[in-house]
N, C-alpha and C positions, 0 to 999 in steps of 0.2 A: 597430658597437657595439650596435645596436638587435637584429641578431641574436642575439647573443651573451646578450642579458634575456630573447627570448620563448624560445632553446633549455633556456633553466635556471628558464622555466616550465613548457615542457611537461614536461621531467623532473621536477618537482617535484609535477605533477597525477599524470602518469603511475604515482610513486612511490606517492601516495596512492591509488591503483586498486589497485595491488598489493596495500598494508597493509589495505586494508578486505577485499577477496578472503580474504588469508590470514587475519584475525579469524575471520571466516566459518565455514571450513572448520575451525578449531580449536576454535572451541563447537560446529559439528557433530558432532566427534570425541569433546567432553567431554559432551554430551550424551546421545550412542550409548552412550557406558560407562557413565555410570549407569544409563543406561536396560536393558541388560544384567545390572547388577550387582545390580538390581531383580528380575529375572526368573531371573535365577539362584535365588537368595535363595527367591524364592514355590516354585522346582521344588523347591530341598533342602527347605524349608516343607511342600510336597505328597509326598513320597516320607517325612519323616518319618511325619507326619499317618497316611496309610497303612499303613503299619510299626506304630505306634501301635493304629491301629483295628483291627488284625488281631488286636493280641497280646491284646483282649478276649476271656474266654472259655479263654485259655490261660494264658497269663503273669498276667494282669488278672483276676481276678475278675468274671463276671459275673452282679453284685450293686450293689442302689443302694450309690452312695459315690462316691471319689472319689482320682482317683490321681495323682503330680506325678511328673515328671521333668525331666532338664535336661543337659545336653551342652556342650562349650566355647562353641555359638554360641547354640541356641536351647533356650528351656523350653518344658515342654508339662504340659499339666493334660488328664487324661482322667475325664467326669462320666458314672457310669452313674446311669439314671435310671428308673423302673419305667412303663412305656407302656399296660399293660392286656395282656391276654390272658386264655384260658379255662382249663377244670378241668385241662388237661394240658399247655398249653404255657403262657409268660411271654412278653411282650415288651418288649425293654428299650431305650430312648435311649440311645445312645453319643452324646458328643458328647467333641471332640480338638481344642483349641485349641491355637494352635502360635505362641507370642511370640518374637520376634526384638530383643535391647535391649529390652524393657519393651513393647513393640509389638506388640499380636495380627496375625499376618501373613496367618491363615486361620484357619478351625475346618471340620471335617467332621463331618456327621451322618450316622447308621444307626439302623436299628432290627435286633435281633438277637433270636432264639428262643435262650429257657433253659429248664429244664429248671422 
């Protein structure tokens, strides 16, 4: 009879080794996906951004002011800004903030030659 209590403890420890293991491993899982879901998010963030800071000078005006846009996921605000130059060239601050949900996710800076 005494066997019979300590084999339906060790199965009972045992059991609990398992359930802690597998907790484990499934917040490492949910952890890994946000953490991806994160860095996903900053690359389409940065390939915007980029796309954005290009189209200064073409699509954009470059002139102080100030331009918005916005997409199913992310808004963007592009600030031209006058940096100084001489009798022939200009140079101007671009800066390309890139919000995700009301969130600045990043901004990028340049400086650009105008005319």
């Amino acid at each position: 009879m005494n066997d019979r209590g300590s084999v339906f403890l060790e199965a009972l420890v045992g059991s609990a080794i398992v359930a802690f293991a597998v907790l484990a491993m499934v917040q490492s899982v949910v952890t890994g996906a946000r953490s991806d879901r994160g860095i996903e998010s900053h690359r389409l963030a940065t390939l915007l951004a980029q796309s954005e800071l290009a189209s200064v000078g073409s699509a954009v005006p470059l002139a102080p002011g100030t331009a918005e846009g916005s997409d199913s996921r992310f808004s963007w605000t592009i600030s031209v800004a006058q940096a100084g130059g001489g009798a022939h060239v200009q140079l101007f601050d671009v800066t390309v903030r890139v919000r995700e949900g009301g969130r600045e996710v990043l901004a990028l800076h340049s400086l650009k030659a105008g005319p």
